[in-house]
VOBA-1610 file (N, C-alpha, C; in pm, whole numbers, padded with zeros to 5 digits, always signed):
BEGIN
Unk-00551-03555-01570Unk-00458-03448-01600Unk-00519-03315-01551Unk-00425-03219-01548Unk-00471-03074-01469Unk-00508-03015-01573Unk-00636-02972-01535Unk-00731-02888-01634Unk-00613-02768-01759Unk-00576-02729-01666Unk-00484-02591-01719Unk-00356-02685-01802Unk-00284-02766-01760Unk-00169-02851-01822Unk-00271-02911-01953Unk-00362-02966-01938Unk-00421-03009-02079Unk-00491-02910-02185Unk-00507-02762-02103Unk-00493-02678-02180Unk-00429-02633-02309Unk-00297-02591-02194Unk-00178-02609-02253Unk-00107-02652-02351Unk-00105-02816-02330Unk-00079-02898-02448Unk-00166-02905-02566Unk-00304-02852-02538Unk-00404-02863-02663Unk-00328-02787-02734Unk-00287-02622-02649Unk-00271-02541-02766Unk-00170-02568-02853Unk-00039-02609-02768Unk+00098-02632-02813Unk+00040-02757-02980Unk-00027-02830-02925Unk-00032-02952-03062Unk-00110-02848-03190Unk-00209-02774-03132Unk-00260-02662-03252Unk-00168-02626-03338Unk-00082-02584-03247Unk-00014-02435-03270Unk+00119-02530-03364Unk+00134-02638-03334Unk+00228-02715-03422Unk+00133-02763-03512Unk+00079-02810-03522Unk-00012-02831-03648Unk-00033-02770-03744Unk-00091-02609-03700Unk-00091-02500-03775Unk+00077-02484-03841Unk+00150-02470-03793Unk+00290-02446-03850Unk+00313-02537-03939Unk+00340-02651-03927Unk+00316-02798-04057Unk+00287-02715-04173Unk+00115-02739-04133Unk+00036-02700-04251Unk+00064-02639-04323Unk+00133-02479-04235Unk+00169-02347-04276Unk+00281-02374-04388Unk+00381-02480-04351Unk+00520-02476-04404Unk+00522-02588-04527Unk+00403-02624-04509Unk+00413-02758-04637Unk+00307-02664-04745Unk+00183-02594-04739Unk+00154-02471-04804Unk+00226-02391-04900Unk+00360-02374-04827Unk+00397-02259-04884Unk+00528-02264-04945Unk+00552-02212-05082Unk+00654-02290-05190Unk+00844-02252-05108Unk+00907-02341-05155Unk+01038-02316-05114Unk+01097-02137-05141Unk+01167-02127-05066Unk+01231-01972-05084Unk+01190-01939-04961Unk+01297-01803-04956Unk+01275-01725-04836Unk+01139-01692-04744Unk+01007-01688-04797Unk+00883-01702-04730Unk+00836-01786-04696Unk+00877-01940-04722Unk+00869-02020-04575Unk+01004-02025-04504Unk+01117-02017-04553Unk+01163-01966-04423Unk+01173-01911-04286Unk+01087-01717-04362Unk+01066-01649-04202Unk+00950-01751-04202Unk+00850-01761-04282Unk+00707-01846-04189Unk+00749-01945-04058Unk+00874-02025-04099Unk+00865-02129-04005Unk+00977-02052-03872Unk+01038-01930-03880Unk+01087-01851-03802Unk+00987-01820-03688Unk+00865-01752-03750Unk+00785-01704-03696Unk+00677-01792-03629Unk+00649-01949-03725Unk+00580-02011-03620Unk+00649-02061-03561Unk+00775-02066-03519Unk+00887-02119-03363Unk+00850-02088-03237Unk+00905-01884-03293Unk+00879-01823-03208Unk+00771-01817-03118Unk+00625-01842-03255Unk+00474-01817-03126Unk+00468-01955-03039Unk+00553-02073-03098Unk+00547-02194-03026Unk+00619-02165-02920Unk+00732-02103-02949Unk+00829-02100-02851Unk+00769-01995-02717Unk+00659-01872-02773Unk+00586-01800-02652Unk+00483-01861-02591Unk+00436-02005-02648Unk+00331-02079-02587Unk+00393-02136-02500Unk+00513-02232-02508Unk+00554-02275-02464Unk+00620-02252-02306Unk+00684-02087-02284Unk+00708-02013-02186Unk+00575-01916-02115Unk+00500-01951-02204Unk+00384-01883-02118Unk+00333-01896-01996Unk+00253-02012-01975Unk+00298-02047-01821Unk+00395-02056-01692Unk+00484-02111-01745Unk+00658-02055-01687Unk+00631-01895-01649Unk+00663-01836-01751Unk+00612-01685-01730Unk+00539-01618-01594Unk+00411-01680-01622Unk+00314-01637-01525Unk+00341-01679-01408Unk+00397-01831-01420Unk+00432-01861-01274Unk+00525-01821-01169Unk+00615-01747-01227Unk+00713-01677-01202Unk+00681-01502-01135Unk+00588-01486-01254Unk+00538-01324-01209Unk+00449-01353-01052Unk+00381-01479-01063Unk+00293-01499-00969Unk+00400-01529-00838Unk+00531-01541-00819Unk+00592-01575-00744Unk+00666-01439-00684Unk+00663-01389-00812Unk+00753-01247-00765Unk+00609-01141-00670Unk+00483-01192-00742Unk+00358-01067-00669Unk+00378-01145-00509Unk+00364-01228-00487Unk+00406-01326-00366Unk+00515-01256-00281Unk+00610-01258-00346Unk+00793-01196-00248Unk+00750-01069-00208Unk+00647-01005-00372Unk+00650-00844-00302Unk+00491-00841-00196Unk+00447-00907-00189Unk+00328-00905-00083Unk+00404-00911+00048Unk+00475-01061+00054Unk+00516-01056+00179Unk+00631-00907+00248Unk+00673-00857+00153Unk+00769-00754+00153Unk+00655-00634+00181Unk+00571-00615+00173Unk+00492-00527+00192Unk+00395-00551+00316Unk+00450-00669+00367Unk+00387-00729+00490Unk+00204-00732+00482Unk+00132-00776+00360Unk+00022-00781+00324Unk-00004-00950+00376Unk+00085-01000+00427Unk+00107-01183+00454Unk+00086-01124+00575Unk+00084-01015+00672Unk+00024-01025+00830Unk-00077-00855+00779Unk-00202-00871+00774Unk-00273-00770+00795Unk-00261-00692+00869Unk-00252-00729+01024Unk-00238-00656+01169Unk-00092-00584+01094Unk-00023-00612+01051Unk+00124-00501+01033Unk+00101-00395+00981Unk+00032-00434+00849Unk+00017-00322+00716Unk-00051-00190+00767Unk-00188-00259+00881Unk-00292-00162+00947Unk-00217-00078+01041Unk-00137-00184+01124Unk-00083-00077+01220Unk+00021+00065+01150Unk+00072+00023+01062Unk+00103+00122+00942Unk+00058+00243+00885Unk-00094+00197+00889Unk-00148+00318+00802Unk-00189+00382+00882Unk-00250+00271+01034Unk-00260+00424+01183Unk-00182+00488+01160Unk-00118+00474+01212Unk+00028+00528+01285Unk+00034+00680+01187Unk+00062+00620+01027Unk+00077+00730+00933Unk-00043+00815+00953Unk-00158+00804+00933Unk-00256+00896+01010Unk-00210+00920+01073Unk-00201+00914+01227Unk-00173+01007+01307Unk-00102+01136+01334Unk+00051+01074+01222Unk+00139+01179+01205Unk+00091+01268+01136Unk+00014+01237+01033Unk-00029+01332+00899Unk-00101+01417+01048Unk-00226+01404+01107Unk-00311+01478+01197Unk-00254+01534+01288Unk-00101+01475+01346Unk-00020+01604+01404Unk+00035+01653+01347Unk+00107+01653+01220Unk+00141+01756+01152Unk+00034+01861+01055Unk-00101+01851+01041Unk-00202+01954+01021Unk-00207+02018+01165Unk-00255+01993+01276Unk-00248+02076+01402Unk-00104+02141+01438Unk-00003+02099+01420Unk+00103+02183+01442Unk+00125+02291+01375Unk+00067+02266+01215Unk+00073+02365+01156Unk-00070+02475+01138Unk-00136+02505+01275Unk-00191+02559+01299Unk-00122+02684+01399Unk-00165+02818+01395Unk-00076+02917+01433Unk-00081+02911+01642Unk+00031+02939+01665Unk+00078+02897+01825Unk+00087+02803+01869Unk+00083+02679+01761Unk+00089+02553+01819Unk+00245+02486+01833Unk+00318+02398+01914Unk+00444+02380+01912Unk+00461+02271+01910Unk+00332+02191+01933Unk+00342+02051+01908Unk+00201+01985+01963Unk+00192+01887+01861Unk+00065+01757+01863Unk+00135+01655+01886Unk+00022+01584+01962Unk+00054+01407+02020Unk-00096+01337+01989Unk-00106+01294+01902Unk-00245+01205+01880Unk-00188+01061+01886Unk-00314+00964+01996Unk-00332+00882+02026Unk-00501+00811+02031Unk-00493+00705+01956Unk-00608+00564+01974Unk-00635+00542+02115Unk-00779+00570+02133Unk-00801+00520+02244Unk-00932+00385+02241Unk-00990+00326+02319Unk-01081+00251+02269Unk-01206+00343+02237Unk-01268+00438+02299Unk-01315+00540+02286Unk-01306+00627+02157Unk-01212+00610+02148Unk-01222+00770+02004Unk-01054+00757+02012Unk-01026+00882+01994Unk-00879+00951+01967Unk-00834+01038+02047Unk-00759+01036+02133Unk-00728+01148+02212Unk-00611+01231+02169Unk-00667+01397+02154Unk-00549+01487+02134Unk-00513+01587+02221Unk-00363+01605+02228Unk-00334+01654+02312Unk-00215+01762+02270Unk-00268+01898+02256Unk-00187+02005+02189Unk-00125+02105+02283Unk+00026+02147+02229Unk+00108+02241+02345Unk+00147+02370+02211Unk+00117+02456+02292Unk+00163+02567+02256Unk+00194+02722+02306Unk+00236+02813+02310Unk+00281+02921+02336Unk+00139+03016+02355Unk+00103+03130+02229Unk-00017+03185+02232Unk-00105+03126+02157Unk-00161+03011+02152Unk-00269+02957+02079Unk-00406+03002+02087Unk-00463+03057+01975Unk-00630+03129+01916Unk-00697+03056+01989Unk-00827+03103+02045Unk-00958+03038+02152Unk-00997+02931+02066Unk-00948+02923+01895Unk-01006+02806+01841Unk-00943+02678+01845Unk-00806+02669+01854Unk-00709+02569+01845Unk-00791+02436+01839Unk-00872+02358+01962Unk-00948+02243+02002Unk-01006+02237+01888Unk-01100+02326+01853Unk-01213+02327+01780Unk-01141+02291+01636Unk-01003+02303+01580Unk-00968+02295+01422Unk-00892+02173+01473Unk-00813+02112+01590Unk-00758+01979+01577Unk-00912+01893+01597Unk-00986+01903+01621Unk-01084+01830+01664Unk-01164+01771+01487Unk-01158+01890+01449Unk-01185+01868+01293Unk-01129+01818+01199Unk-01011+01879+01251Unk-00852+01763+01145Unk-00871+01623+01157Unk-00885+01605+01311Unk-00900+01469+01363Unk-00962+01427+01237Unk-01162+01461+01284Unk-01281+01384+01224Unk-01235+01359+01055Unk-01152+01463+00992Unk-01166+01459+00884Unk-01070+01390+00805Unk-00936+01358+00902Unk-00825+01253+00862Unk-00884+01107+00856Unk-00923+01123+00986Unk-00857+00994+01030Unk-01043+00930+01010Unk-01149+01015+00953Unk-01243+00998+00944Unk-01271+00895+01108Unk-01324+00956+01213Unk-01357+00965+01356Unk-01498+01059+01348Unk-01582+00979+01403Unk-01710+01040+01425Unk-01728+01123+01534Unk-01814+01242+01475Unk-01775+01346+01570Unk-01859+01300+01723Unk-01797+01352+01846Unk-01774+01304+01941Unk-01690+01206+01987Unk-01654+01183+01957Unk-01532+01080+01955Unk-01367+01106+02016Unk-01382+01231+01949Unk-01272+01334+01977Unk-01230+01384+02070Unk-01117+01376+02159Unk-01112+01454+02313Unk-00943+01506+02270Unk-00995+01669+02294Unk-00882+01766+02271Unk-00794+01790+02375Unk-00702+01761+02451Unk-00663+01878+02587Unk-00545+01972+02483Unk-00565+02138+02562Unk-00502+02195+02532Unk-00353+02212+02649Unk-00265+02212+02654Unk-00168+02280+02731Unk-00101+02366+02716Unk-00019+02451+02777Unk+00047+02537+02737Unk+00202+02484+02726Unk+00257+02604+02642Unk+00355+02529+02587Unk+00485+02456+02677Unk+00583+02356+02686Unk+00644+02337+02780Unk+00729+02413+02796Unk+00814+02423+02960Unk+00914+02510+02982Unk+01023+02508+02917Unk+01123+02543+03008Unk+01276+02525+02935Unk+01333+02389+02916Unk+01386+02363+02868Unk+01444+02193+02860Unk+01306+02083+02858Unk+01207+02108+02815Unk+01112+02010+02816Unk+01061+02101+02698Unk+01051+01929+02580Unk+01001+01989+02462Unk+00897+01861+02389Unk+00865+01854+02281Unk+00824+01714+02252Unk+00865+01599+02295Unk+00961+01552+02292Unk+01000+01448+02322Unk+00938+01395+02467Unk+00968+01518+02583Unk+00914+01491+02702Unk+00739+01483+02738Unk+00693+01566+02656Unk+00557+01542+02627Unk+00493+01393+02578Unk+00577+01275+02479Unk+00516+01226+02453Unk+00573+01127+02531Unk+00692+01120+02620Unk+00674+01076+02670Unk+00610+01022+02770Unk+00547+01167+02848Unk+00418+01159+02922Unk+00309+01121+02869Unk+00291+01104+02764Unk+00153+01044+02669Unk+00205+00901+02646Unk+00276+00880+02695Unk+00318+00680+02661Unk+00228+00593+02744Unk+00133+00686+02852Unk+00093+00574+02912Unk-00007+00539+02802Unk-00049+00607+02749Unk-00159+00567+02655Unk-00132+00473+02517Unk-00220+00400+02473Unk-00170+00293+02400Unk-00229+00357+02255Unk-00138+00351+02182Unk-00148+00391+02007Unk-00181+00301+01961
//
């Protein structure tokens, strides 16, 4: 028999035993009544206990796979990705900047920032955002700055030019 199923049944025969005892103990009238109410019920929670668990254990299961924790490679590519955005949205919101494109390289991370009048520091604070997001060891990091795009070319066309590179 399965270790846990003979568990089980030990307790269930206890737990009826104890109730017997309990109900032959104790004189007629309303207090063995609830008594034998009440030892039902804990029989009756022994009894669904396992059921129970097996069930919760089925539902942590549906929500794993729903959380795609059943393919690792998914979940990870996930939480890149979300880095990245978080690290272009700290550099964008650095003053003259109009837009970040961060990309994985095998090397490190390559960033690549457009903007209008951007401070002599710009490189130097995405370079740091980088190390400090996405925790990237320093050197690792390769900034290009550009200036901002013309008319009718805006992000979109930028990253598209950054597609050759693989995220």
């Amino acid at each position: 028999m399965i270790p846990g199923v003979a568990e089980w049944v030990r307790t269930l025969i206890v737990l009826a035993l104890l109730a017997t005892l309990l109900e032959w103990l104790l004189p007629v009238g309303d207090l063995k009544r609830y008594a034998a109410l009440v030892a039902g019920l804990i029989i009756l929670l022994a009894l669904i206990g396992p059921v129970w668990g097996f069930v919760r254990g089925l539902t942590r299961a549906g929500a794993s796979r729903w959380l795609g924790a059943g393919r690792p490679s998914h979940l990870a590519q996930l939480v890149r990705r979300q880095e990245r955005q978080e690290v272009a949205a700290v550099i964008e919101s650095l003053p003259g900047v109009a837009g970040a494109a961060v990309t994985r390289q095998p090397a490190g991370v390559e960033v690549v920032v457009w903007g209008a009048r951007m401070p002599p520091g710009v490189a130097d604070a995405a370079r740091s955002a980088v190390e400090e997001v996405m925790q990237v060891p320093a050197g690792q990091v390769h900034v290009m700055v550009q200036p901002a795009p013309g008319r009718g070319r805006g992000r979109a066309d930028h990253e598209a030019g950054l597609a050759q590179y693989p995220g």
